[in-house]
Structures are given as C-alpha cells and as structure tokens.
ZAMARGU-4260 file (C-alpha; in steps of 0.2 Angstrom, whole numbers, plus 5000, padded with zeros to 4 digits):
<rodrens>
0) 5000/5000/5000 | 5007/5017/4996 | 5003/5034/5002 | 4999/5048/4993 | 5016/5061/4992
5) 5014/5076/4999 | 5011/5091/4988 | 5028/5100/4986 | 5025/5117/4994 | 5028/5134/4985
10) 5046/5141/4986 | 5047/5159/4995 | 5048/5165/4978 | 5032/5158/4970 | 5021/5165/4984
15) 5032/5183/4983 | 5025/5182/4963 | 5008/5173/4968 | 5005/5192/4978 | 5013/5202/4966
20) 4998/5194/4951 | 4984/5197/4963 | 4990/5214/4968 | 4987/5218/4952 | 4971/5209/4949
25) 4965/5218/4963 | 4973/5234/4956 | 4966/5230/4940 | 4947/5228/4947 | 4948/5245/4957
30) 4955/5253/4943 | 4939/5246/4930 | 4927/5251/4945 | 4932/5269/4946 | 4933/5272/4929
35) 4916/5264/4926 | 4907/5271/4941 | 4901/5287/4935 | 4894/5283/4921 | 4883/5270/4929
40) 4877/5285/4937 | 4886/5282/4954 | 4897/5295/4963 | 4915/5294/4970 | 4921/5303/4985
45) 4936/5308/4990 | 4939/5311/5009 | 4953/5312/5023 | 4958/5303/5036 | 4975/5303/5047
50) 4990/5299/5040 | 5000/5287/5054 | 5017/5285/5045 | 5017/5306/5046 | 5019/5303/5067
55) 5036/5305/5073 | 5048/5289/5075 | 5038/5279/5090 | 5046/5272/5105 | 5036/5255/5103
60) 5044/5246/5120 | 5035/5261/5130 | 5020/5252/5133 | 5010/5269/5132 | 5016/5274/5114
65) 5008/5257/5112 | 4992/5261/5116 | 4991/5276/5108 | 4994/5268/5093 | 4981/5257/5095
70) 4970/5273/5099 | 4973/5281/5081 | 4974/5265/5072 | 4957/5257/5078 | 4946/5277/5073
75) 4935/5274/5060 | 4923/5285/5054 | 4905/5281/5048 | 4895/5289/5035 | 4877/5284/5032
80) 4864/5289/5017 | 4850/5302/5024 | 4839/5291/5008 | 4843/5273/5011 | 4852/5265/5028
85) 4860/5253/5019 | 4870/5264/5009 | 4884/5268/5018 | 4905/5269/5019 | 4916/5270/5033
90) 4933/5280/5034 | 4951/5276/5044 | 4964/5266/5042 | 4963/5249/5037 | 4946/5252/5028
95) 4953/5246/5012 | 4940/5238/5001 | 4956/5221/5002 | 4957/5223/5019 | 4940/5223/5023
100) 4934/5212/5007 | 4918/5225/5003 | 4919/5234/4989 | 4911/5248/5002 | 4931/5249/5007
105) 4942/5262/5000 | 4949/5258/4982 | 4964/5268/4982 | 4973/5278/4995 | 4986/5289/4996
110) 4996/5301/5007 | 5002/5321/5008 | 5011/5326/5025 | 4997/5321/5038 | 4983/5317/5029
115) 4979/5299/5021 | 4964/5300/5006 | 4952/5287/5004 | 4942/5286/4988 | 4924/5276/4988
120) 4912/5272/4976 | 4897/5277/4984 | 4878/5278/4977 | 4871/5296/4975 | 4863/5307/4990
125) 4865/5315/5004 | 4877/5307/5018 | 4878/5310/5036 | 4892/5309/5051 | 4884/5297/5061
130) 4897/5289/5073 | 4914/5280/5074 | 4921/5265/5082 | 4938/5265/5092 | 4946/5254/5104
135) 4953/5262/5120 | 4966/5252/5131 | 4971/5257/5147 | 4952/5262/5152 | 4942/5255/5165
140) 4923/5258/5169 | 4914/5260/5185 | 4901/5247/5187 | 4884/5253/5183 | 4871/5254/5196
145) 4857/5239/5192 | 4840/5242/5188 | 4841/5259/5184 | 4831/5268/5169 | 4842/5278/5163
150) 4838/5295/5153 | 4836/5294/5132 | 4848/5306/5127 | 4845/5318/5108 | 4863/5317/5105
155) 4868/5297/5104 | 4874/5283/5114 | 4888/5273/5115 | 4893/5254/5119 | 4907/5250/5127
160) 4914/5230/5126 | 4924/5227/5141 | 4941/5218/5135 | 4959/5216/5141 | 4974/5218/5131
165) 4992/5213/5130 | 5007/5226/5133 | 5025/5221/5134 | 5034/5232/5144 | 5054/5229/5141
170) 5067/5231/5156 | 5083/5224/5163 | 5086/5214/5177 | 5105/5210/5182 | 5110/5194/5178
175) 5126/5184/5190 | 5139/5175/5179 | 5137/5156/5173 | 5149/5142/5178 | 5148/5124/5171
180) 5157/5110/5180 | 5164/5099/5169 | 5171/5077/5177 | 5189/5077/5170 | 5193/5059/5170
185) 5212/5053/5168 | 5223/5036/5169 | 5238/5041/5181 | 5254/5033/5184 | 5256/5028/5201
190) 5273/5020/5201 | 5287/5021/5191 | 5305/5009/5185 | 5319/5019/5192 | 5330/5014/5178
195) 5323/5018/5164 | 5306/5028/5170 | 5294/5015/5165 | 5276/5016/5170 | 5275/5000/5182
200) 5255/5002/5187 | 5242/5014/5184 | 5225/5018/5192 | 5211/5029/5187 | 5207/5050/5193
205) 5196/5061/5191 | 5194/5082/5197 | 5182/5094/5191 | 5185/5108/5181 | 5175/5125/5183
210) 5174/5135/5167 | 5163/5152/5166 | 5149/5150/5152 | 5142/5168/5153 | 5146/5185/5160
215) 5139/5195/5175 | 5130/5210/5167 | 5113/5219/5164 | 5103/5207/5151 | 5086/5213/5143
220) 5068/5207/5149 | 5053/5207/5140 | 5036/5206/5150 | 5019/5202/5148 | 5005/5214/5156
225) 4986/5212/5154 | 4977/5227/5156 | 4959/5233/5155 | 4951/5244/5140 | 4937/5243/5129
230) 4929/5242/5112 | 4916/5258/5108 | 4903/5263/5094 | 4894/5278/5097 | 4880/5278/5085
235) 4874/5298/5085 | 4854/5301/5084 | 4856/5318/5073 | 4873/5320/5061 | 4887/5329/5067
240) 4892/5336/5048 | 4885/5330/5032 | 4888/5331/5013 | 4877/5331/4997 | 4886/5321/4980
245) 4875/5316/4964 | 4875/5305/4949 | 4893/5306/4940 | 4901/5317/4952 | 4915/5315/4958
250) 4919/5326/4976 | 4933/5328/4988 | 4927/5329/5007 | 4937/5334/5023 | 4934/5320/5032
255) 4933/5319/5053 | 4944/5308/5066 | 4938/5303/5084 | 4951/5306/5095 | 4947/5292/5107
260) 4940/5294/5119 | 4928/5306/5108 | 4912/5306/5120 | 4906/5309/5136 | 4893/5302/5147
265) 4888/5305/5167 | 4889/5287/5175 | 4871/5289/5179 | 4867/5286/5161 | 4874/5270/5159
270) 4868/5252/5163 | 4874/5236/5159 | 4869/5226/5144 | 4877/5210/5145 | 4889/5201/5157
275) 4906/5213/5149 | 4898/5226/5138 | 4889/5243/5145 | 4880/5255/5136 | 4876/5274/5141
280) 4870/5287/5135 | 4881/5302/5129 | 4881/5321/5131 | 4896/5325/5119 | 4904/5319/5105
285) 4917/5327/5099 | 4928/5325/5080 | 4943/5333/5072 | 4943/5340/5056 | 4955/5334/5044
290) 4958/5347/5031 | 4959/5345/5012 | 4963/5354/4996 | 4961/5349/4978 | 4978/5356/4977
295) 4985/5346/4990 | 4978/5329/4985 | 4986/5332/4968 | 5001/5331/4975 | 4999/5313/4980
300) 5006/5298/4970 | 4997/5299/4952 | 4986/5283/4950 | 4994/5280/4937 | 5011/5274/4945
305) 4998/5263/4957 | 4993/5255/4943 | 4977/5263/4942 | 4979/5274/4926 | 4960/5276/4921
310) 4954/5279/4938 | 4967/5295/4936 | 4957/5300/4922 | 4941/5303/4933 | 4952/5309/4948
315) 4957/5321/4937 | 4940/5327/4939 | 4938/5329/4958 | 4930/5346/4964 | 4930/5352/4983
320) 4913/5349/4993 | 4913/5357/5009 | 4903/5347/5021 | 4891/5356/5033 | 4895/5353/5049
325) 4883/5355/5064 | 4894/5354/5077 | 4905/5369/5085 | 4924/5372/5084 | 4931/5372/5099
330) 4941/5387/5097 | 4960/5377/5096 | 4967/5366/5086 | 4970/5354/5101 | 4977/5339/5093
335) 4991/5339/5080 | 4979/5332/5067 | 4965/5346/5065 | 4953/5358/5072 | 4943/5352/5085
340) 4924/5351/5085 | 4912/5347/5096 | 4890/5342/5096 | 4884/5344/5115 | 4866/5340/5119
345) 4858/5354/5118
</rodrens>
C-alpha cells in the first residue's frame, strides 16, 4: 500500500510572485470600478483621514506609545445615506475595500504630509456623520448601578465592550555569571621503573573543572501585562456634519477623526447590557477636522504609477465639497491632526 506524496509546497519566491499577480488583479478591478462608476450613474468621494506613517519615529517598547497607537489606528469614521440606511461607507485606516473584502472599502489611498485619502464608490445622496468606532486600552469603567432607567439622550449613545489587552513592557534585570562543571577523568601513573622511568602500574582519577559559560551584566527582559480597556461605537441620533454628491460626480470631502475617547457620558446614564459590555448614554461627541485641498491631493502619487491609470482620468475630475457641519469648533486646534469640533446635547 502506498501513500499519497505530499504536495511540494511553494518556494518563498512563488508566493512573493503569487501576491505580486493578485495585487494587480485587485489593482486592476479598482481601477475598472472607478473608471466605470460614473457613468453608471454612481458618485466617488474623496475624503481624509490621518496619515500614521506622518507621526514622529515611536518608541514601541514604552507600553503607552503602544496604546496610543492602537487609539489612532482602531478610529473609523461612519458615514450613512440620509435616503437609504443601507448605503453607507466608513473612513480610517485599514478600511481598504482588500482589507475589509467589501467593495464599500476604499479603492485607492494615498498620502500628503498628515493626511491619508480614501476614495469610495458610493451611490448618489446626501450622507451624514453618524458615529465611529475606536478601541481604548488602558480604560476602566465604573460598574453601573442595576435596575436603573436611565435617561434617552437627543445626541447618541455609545457601547462600550469590556476587554483586556496585551502590553509588553521591556526592562533589565542584572544577571550573576554562569559556571559549568565539567568530570575530567584521567589514567595516572602511580609507580614508576627507576631505571629507565617505565610506568609500572596505573589507576584511574578524576577532578572537576570549573569553566565560566556567561558573563555577570545587565541582560534585557521582555514582560507580559494584561490590562483593561474597551471596544466603543457611538452611534449619533442627529449627524454631526454632512455632505450632498449626485450621479457622475466626483467630490473631495474633509473628512473627521475621533480622538478616542471622543464622547462623554455621566455614570448615571449608563447600565449594563450584557455580562462585559455597557451602554450609556452620551452628552458630547466630539471630532477633528481633517483638512483637504484639491491642490494638496494632487500632490499625491498619480494613480497612474499605482497601477490605476483610468481611475486617474476621473480623479482628474475631483472638485471640493465642503461638508456642513453642525457641530461647534472648539476654538483650538487641540490635537496635531486638525481643528477640534464638538455636538453637546443641547
């Protein structure tokens, strides 16, 4: 009886070219989709979101760079049709239509200083601001009193998933100097011919022998911490900005980033939903503006050399849409991404 072989598996090489073709099947699919949108009578929107590779170089063994990574990383922005529900798109990094495998995703992006461009394929209308999704490490609710009704709030709410996540924190400890002990075993002579020095008889020895295997010194220590945070979508029940595109168009947007945490809430509004998640009731939500300029997304890599060179052609296109935005600057530019705006309650 013989077994079947075992299929040869692919060299480093062969799967280095395998992604290189589907890249460019992919490439090629946006690239058709694009071009082809408009005069299907759909709409493309250009908007902003944050550029990370623009942040200074991170320290990524301080645990608290870390997290704020994560913080900026995890912000995605949702924007939902006034006219159908269904039609919607969301905005932040990794929102790629491959990395999300949606064709709502982002089908190119590219950067200029801090600012990262999506473009979308979206279906004419009017679309609002109607919440984001972050996750916050290094947070930590109160427990929410039980049995409480708590107060419906205009603005929104917010549910926050309790989880725990993983933070290395790198160190040194002082480490003592390593011996090994090796048996040396030898055949002596124990008696010898005075006349001509001739080994009359012999018997066995043995002695250990100490040899150092490592130096004393400071040695590097990786550790493990778990620490407490959560998972949040705030869902808003009246838009924080929105923007009108029709059949054909093709629009450029400042978009908005959430600064996480981006909301606020009393505990008093909050109760507990399930065993680890809470929800609660907001009384702020706040978003930065991402500023954008036709002039400064033609400054970006031309599609062309991404392998998209008719989708360039409609780019080519794009016009500035301001977006009308409900909520109220705050009066500072208070993060290095934008100016800060913020929708209160009442």
């Amino acid at each position: 009886m013989t077994s079947a072989a075992n299929p040869q598996q692919p060299t480093r090489a062969q799967v280095e070219q395998q992604m290189v073709t589907a890249q460019k099947q992919l490439s090629d699919l946006s690239d058709k989709l694009l071009s082809s949108a408009t005069k299907a009578g759909k709409a493309i929107v250009v908007t902003s979101t944050i550029n990370l590779d623009s942040s200074p170089t991170r320290d990524f063994t301080k645990p608290e760079v870390s997290a704020e990574f994560l913080r900026e990383r995890s912000s995605i922005t949702e924007w939902r049709s006034a006219d159908n529900p269904a039609n919607s798109f969301k905005v932040g990094n990794g929102q790629s239509a491959m990395d999300i495998g949606d064709v709502k995703g982002s089908h190119m992006q590219v950067v200029f200083g801090r600012t990262l461009y999506q473009v979308f394929v979206v279906e004419p209308g009017t679309y609002n601001l109607v919440g984001s999704t972050h996750v916050i490490p290094r947070i930590s609710l109160a427990n929410p009193a039980a049995n409480t009704k708590i107060r419906r709030s205009a603005l929104g709410d917010v549910v926050l998933d309790e989880t725990t996540f993983t933070e290395f924190e790198k160190g040194q400890r002082w480490q003592d100097a390593t011996y090994r002990t090796d048996r040396i075993r030898q055949t002596r002579c124990t008696s010898v011919r005075v006349v001509n020095g001739e080994c009359m008889s012999t018997a066995d020895a043995s002695y250990d022998q100490v040899q150092q295997t490592g130096a004393a010194g400071w040695t590097s220590t990786t550790k493990a911490n778990e620490v407490a945070g959560v998972k949040a979508k705030a869902q808003l029940r009246r838009p924080f900005a929105s923007f009108s595109v029709a059949p054909g168009e093709v629009v450029l947007v400042d978009g908005f980033y959430g600064d996480a945490p981006n909301f606020g809430f009393a505990e008093k509004d909050c109760e507990r939903v399930e065993s680890a998640q809470v929800r609660c009731e907001i009384n702020r939500y706040s978003m930065v503006r991402v500023p954008t300029s036709v002039q400064d997304f033609r400054k970006t890599t031309p599609p062309a050399e991404l392998g998209l060179p008719l989708a360039g052609e409609v780019l080519a296109k794009v016009q500035y849409r301001e977006p009308k935005i409900f909520a109220k600057a705050t009066g500072t530019s208070s993060t290095r991404w934008g100016q800060d705006y913020v929708l209160t309650e009442r």
